[in-house]
C-alpha positions as CSV (number, residue, x, y, z in Angstrom):
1,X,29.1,43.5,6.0
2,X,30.3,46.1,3.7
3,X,32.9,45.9,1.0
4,X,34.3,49.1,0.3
5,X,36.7,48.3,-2.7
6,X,36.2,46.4,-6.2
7,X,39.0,44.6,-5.3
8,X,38.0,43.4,-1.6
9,X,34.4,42.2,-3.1
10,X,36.8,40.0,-6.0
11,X,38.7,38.5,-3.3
12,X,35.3,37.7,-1.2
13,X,33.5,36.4,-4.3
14,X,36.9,34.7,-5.5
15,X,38.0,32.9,-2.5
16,X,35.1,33.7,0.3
17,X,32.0,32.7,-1.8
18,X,31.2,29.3,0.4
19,X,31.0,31.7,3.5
20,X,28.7,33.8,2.0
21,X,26.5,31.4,-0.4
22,X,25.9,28.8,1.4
23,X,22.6,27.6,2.7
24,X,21.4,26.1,5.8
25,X,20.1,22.5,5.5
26,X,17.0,21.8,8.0
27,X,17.4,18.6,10.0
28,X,14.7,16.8,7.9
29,X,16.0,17.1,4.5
30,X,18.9,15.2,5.7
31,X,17.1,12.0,5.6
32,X,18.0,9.7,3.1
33,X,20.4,12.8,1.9
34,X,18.0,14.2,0.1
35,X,19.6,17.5,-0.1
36,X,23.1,16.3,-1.9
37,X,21.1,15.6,-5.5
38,X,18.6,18.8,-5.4
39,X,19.6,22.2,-7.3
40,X,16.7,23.8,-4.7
41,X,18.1,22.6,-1.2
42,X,21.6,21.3,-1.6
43,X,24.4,23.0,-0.2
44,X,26.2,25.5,-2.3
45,X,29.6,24.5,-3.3
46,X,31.6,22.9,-6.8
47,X,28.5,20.7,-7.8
48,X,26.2,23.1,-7.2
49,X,27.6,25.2,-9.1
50,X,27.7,22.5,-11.8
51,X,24.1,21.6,-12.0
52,X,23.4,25.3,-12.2
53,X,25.5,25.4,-14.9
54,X,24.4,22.8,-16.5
55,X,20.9,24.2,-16.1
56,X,21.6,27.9,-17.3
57,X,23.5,26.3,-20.7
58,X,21.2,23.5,-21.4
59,X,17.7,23.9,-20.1
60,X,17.0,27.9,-19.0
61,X,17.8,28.9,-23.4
62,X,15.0,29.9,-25.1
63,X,15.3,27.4,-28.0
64,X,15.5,24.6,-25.5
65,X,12.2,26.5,-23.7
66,X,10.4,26.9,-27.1
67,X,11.0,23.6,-28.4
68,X,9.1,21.8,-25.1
69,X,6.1,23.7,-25.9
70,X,4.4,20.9,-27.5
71,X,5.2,18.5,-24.7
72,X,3.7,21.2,-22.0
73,X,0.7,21.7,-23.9
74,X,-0.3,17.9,-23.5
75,X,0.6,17.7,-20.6
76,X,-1.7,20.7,-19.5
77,X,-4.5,19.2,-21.8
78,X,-4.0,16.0,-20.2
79,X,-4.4,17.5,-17.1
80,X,-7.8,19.6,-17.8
81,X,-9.4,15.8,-19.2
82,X,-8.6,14.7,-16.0
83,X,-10.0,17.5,-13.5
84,X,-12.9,17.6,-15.8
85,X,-13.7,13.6,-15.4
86,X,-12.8,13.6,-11.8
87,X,-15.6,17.0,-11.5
88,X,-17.8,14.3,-13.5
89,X,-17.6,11.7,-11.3
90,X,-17.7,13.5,-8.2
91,X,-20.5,13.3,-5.9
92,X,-22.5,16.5,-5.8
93,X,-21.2,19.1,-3.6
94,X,-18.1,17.1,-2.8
95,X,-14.5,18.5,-4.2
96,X,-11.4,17.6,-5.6
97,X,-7.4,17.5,-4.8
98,X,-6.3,20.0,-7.7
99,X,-2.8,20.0,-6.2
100,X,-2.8,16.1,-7.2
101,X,-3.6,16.9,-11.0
102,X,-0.7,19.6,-11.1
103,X,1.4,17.3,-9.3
104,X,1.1,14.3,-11.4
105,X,1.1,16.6,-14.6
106,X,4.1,18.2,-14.0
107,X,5.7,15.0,-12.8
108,X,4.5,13.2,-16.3
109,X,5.7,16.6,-18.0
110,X,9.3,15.8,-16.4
111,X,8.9,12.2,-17.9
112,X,8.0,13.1,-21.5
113,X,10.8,15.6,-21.3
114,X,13.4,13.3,-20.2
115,X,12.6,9.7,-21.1
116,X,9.5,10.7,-23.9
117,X,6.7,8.8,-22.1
118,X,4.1,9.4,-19.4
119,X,5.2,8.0,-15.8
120,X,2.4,8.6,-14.0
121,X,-1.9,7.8,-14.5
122,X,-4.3,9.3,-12.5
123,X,-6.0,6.6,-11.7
124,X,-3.4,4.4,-10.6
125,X,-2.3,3.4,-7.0
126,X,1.3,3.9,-7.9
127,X,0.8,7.8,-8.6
128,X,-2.1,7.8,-5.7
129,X,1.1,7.0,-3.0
130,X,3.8,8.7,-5.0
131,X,1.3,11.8,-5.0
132,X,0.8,11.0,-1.0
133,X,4.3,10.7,-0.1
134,X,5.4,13.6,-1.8
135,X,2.8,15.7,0.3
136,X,3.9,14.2,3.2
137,X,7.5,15.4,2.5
138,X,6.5,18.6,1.6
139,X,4.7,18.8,4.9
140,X,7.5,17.7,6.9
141,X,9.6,20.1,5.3
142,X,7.5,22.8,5.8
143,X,7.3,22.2,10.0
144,X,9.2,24.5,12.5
145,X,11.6,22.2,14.1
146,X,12.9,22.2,17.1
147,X,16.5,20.5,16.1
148,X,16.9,23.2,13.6
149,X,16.6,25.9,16.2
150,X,18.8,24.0,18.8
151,X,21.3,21.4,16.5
152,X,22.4,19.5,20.2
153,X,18.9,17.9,20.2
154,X,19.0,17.1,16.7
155,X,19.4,13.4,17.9
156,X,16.2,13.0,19.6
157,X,14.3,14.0,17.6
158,X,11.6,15.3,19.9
159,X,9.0,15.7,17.2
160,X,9.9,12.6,15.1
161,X,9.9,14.6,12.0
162,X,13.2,13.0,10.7
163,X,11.3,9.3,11.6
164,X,8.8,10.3,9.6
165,X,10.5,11.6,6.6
166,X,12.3,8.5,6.5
């Protein structure tokens, strides 16, 4: 499409922005609704536009950036004690899940920033299965599936990828 006056692209961005902005929701990040509460996959529209907001005045400033650099920094130190005890312990020529110490880092960086306290220990079951189902949403969401391609079979679910992100 091509807008050929300044005041045809005000009326589409004034009046025709949904058209235009919105986003397509795969079939899988409908379960539970997951899509309604995130900035990343929920459909553009008045509280979308909200959260950003609220996320451009109150998080993406660079006071409010330079003032959580003492809460990253643990975090990130946290994070290095932990690879390097988990290297430690490991058998010899065995690895590690880096992805998990990122994961849970950032997740306890989230935690100090918003409620001041760690929410999540290495070592504990808890964040073992939050870490684990949290991979296996990523995965799910990350699957070509066939109800996205063709919405009419969306209630079959032929590969069970909705089932199993329930």
């Amino acid at each position: 499409m091509v807008v050929q006056t300044a005041q045809a692209a005000e009326e589409l961005f004034k009046n025709h922005d949904v058209s235009f902005a919105d986003r397509f929701i795969p079939d899988v990040n409908q379960a539970h609704n997951y899509y309604q509460g995130s900035l990343a996959i929920g459909r553009y529209g008045s509280f979308w536009r909200f959260q950003r907001r609220i996320c451009t005045v109150e998080m993406f400033v660079h006071k409010k950036i330079s003032e959580t650099v003492p809460v990253r920094r643990k975090c990130v130190d946290d994070m290095l004690k932990w690879i390097e005890k988990a290297v430690n312990s490991a058998e010899k020529g065995s690895g590690i899940e880096v992805t998990r110490f990122l994961f849970l880092a950032s997740f306890n960086m989230l935690g100090n920033l918003i409620l001041s306290k760690d929410l999540a220990d290495p070592e504990s079951k808890e964040a073992s299965e939050f870490f684990n189902a949290m991979k296996g949403i990523n995965e799910c969401a990350g699957i070509a599936n066939i109800s996205d391609i063709f919405p009419s079979l969306r209630k079959f679910d032929l590969q069970s990828l909705r089932k199993k992100m329930t």
